[in-house]
N, C-alpha and C positions, 0 to 999 in steps of 0.2 A: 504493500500500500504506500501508496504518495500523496501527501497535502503540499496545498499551495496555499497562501493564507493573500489577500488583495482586501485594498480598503482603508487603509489607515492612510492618516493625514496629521496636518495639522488643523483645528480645527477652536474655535473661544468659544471660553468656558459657557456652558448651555446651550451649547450649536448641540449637531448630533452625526453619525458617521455609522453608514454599514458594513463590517466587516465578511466578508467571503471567504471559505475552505471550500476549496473544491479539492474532489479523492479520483484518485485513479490507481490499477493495478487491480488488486484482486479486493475488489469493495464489497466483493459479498460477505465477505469475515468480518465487516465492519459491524458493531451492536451499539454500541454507546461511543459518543461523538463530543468532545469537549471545549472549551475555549477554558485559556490559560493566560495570565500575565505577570509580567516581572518589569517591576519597576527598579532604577538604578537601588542598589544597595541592599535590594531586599528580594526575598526566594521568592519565587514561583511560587504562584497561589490559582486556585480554581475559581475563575468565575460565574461559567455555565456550565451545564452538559444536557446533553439529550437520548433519548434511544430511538434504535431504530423507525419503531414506528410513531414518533415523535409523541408517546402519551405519556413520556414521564419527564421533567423536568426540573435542573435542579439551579440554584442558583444563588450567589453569595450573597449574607444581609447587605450588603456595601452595595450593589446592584439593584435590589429587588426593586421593582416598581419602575425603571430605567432604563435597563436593557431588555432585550427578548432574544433568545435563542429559537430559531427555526430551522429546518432542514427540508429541503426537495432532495426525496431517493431517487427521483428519474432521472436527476442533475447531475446527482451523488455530491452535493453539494450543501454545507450548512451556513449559517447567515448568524451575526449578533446585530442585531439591532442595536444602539447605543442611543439615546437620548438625555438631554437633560445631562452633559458633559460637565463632568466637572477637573480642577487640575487635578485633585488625586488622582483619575484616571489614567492619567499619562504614563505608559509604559508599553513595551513591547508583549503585544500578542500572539499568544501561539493557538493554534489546534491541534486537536492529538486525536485518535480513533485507535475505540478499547473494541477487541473478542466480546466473544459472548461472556466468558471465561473471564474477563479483564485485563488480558494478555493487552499491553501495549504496543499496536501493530505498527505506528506510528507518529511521530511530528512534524509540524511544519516548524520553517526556518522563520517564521515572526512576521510580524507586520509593527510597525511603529503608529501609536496614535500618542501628539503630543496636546496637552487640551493648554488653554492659554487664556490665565487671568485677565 
């Protein structure tokens, strides 16, 4: 499996920005789909994740009400909505896609969204 993560920017604070993973290779072993970020100086943290049939979704208090995570399987592609930007926000994004199992199939190489007081 391969992600490609598109969509970050630079973007002031309360604007809003779509992020895109799109998967290719063997997407059928894809089950749960996530967005990740890491801001300078601080680990990687989860902020969405989805499953395949998009009925389960999970999503950081720091987010809730702001972002939305969605996924087209016909696309093999998932989406974060981000609204309501703030500078905490600002850091590099990733997506990852788990197995059924949780096996981490794969990451993307990031996306950059910097939000600006």
């Amino acid at each position: 499996v391969q992600l490609v993560e598109s969509g970050g920017g630079l973007v002031q604070a309360g604007g809003s920005l779509r992020l895109s993973c799109a998967a290719s290779g063997s997407t059928f072993s894809i089950n749960t789909m996530g967005w990740y970020r890491q801001a300078p100086g601080k680990q990687r943290e989860l902020v969405a994740s989805i499953t395949t049939n998009g009925g389960s979704t999970v999503y950081a208090d720091s987010v809730k009400g702001r972002f939305t995570i969605s996924r087209d399987n016909a696309k093999n592609t998932m989406y974060l909505q981000m609204n309501s930007l703030k500078p905490e926000d600002t850091a590099v994004y990733y997506c990852n896609a788990l197995s059924r199992v949780l096996l981490i199939l794969a990451w993307g190489k990031g996306t950059l969204v910097t939000v600006s007081s």
